[in-house]
N, C-alpha and C positions, 0 to 999 in steps of 0.2 A: 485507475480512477479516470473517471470520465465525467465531461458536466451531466447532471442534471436534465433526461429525454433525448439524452443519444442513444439512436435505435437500437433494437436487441442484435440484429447481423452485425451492424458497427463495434458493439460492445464483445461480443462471441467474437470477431475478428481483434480485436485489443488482446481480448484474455490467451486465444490461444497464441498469437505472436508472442505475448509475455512468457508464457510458460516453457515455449520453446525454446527462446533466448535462456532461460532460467533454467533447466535441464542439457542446456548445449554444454558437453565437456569443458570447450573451451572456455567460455565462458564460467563456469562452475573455478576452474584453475586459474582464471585472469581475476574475478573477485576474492580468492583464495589467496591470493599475494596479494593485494591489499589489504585485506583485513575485515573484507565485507561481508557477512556473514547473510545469505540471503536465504529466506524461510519465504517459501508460496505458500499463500494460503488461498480459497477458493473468495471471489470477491464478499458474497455473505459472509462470510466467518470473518473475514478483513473489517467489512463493516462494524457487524457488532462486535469488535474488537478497538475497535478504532474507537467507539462512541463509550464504550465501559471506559476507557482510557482518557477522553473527553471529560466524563462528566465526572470522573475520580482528580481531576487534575482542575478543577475550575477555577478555586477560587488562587491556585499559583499564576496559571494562566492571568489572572483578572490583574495582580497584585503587577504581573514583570511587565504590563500592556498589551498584552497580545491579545487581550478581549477586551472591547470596553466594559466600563460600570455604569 
């Protein structure tokens, strides 16, 4: 994630640093004994995944304060 007009090489430079970390063996084994279960998903697919989950969650959201009313 990135704010809001951070440029596309900026963003392409996040994404593939992330995936590389996320694909490094060691790293796959080091959140593996944790308990971390980590799923890449391409940033669109993240997004609209994110906002189904948003907008299915709102009114708990609203209720515990994490959104105002």
């Amino acid at each position: 994630m990135a704010p809001k007009g951070t440029p596309a090489p900026v963003l392409r430079h996040i994404h593939d640093a992330a995936r590389a970390a996320i694909e490094d063996k060691k790293f796959a084994e080091a959140m593996e004994q944790r308990g971390v279960d980590v799923d890449y998903r391409p940033g669109d697919q993240l997004r609209g995944e994110l906002w189904r989950e948003y907008r299915a969650h709102t009114e708990i959201l609203k209720r515990i304060g994490l959104i105002k009313q």
